[in-house]
N, C-alpha and C positions, 0 to 999 in steps of 0.2 A: 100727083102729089109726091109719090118717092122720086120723081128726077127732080120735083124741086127742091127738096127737102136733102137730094145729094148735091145739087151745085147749091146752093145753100154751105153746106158743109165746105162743099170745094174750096169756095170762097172766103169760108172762115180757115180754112189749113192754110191758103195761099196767102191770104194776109197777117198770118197771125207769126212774123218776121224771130218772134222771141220763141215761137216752138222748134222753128228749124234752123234758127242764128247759131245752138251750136250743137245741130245734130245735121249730119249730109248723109249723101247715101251710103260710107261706109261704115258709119255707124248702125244702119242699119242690116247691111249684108254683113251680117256677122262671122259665118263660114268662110267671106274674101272669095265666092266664087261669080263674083262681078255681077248677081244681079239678087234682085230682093224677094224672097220668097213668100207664101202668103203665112207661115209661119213666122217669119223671122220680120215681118209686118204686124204679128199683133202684137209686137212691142210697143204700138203707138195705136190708141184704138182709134182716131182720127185716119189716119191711114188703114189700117186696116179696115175701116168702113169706106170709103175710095178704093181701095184696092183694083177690083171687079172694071170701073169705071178706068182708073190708069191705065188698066192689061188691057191696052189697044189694040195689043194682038193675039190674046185670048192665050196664051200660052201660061198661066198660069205664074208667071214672075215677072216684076220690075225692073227691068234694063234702066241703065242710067239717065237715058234720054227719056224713057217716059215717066221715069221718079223725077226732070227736071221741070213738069208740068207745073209742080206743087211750088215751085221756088223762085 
């Protein structure tokens, strides 16, 4: 039920074109150090609950390419 209840979500961040029409990812790397941290992610709590699921490579922050999953 939590994987379905995160693509679920997934699905509603990826569609929902007016939450990130005019936020990108440097709006949310706010320090400019090119990638998105899981602080500097709960500026958006949609994100910040993905987060986990994004970090495809467990490393604890959002590179561009895997923040461009949501878009």
């Amino acid at each position: 039920m939590k994987t379905f209840t995160k693509t679920l979500a997934l699905i509603a961040l990826a569609s929902s074109s007016a939450v990130f029409a005019a936020v990108d990812f440097d709006s949310f790397d706010t320090d400019g150090d090119g990638v998105i941290s899981q602080s500097e992610a709960q500026a958006n709590s949609q994100l910040a609950q993905l987060f986990d699921d994004l970090d495809v490579d467990s490393n604890g922050e959002l590179s561009k390419e895997e923040f461009a999953k949501i878009q």
